[in-house]
N, C-alpha and C positions, 0 to 999 in steps of 0.2 A: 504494500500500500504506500507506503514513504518512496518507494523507487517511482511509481506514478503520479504521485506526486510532485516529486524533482523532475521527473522527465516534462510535464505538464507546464510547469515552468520553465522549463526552456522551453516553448512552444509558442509560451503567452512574450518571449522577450524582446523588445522591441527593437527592432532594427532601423534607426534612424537614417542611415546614409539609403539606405533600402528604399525609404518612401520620400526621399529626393530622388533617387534613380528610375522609379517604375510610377512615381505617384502614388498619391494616398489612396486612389482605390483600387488599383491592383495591386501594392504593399499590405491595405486590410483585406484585400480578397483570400491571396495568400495566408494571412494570420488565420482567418476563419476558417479558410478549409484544410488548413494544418490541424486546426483545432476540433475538428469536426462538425464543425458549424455549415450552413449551406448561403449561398447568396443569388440573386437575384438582382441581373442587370436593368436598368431605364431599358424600354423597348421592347422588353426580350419575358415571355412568360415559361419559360423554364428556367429553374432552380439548376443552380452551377454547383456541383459538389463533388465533382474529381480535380483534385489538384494537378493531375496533370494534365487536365482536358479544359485548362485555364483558356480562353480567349488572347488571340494577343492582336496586337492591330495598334497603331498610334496612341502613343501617350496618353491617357487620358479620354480615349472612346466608350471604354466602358465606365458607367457609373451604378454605382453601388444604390439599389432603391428600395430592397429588402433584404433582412436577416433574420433567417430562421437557427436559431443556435441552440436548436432540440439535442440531448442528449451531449451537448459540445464541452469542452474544456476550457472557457473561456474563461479569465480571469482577471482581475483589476489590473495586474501587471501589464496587459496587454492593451489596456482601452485607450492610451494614444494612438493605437492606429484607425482610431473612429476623428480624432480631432480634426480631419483632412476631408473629413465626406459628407459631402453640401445636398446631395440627394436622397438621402435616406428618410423613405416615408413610414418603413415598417420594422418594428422588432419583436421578435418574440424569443422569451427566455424561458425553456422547459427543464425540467431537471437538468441545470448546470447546479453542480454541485460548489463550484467554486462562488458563482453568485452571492454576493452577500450586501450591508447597505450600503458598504462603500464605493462599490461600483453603482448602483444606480441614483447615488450622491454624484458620481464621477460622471455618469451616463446625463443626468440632467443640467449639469454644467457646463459641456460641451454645447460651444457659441453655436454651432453646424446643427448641432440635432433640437436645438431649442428650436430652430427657426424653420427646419424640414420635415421632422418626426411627428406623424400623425395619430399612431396607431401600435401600443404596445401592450404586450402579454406578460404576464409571469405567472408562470406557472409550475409547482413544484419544486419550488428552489427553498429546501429548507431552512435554510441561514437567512433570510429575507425579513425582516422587521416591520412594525411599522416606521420606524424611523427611514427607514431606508424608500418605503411610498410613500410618506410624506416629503420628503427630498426631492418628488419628482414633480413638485408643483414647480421646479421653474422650469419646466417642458409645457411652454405659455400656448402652444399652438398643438399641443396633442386634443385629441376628440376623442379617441377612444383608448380606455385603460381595461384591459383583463386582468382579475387577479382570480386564481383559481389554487387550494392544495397548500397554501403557506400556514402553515403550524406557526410560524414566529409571529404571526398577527396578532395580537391579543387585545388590543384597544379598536375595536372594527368600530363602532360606534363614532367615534373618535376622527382616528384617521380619515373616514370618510367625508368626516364636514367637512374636516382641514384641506384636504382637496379642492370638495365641491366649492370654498370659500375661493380658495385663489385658482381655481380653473372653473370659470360656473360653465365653459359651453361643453362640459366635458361629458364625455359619455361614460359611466362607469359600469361594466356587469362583473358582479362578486359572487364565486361559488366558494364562498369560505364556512367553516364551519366555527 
């Protein structure tokens, strides 16, 4: 378990000359489908999830419009490679084990996703707080939040005003118990 771990984190680490050389959405493309996560280009309605059946074509052709990072190893170490990606309308986070509230603190900070991200999921992440969806009210332009399966919720009453207070056009469906 500790060996996957450590491997896991080299996976999540970031490669900065990397997303100078290829761009930040084929540098995150790469991260996610290292990581097991799947992406989904502008244009394009199938789901990219062989890393080596990566698209290449001109700097900057493809852009990154959804992430499905079901089952993925995706981890805080790694969420600069989201700071670079100006088109992302969708995210969904399914049993990532690594998910916790500091990534979607991290995730709701980023200047790019405040201003693009429509439509996010979390589901199953058991390290997930309220604190951690209350952090995601400065995601000012999201309309729909899933949260489905988080055992770390315990204030649901709660969390939920604090949302609806500072995102009122939000759409929230909750299958929490």
């Amino acid at each position: 378990r500790r060996f996957w771990g450590w491997l896991n984190a080299v996976f999540n680490k970031v490669d900065y000359e990397r997303i100078q050389a290829v761009g930040p959405d084929r540098a995150a493309s790469e991260w996610l489908l290292r990581c097991g996560a799947l992406v989904r280009y502008q244009g394009f309605q199938k789901w990219q999830q062989d890393y080596n059946g990566l698209p290449s074509g001109p700097l900057g052709k493809y852009k990154i419009e959804a992430i499905n990072a079901t089952d993925s190893c995706i981890m805080y170490r790694g969420f600069d490679y989201l700071d670079g990606l100006e088109h992302v309308t969708e995210i969904k986070l399914q049993k990532c084990i690594y998910i916790q509230d500091e990534c979607l603190q991290r995730l709701s900070e980023t200047k790019n996703l405040q201003k693009s991200l429509l439509q996010l999921q979390i589901i199953s992440c058991g390290n997930v707080t309220d604190k951690g969806i209350i952090a995601l009210h400065k995601l000012t332009n999201l309309e729909y939040l899933y949260l489905s399966d988080l055992p770390g919720i315990r204030e649901k009453e709660t969390t939920v005003h604090v949302l609806q207070q500072a995102l009122p056009n939000l759409e929230l469906e909750l299958d929490l118990e």
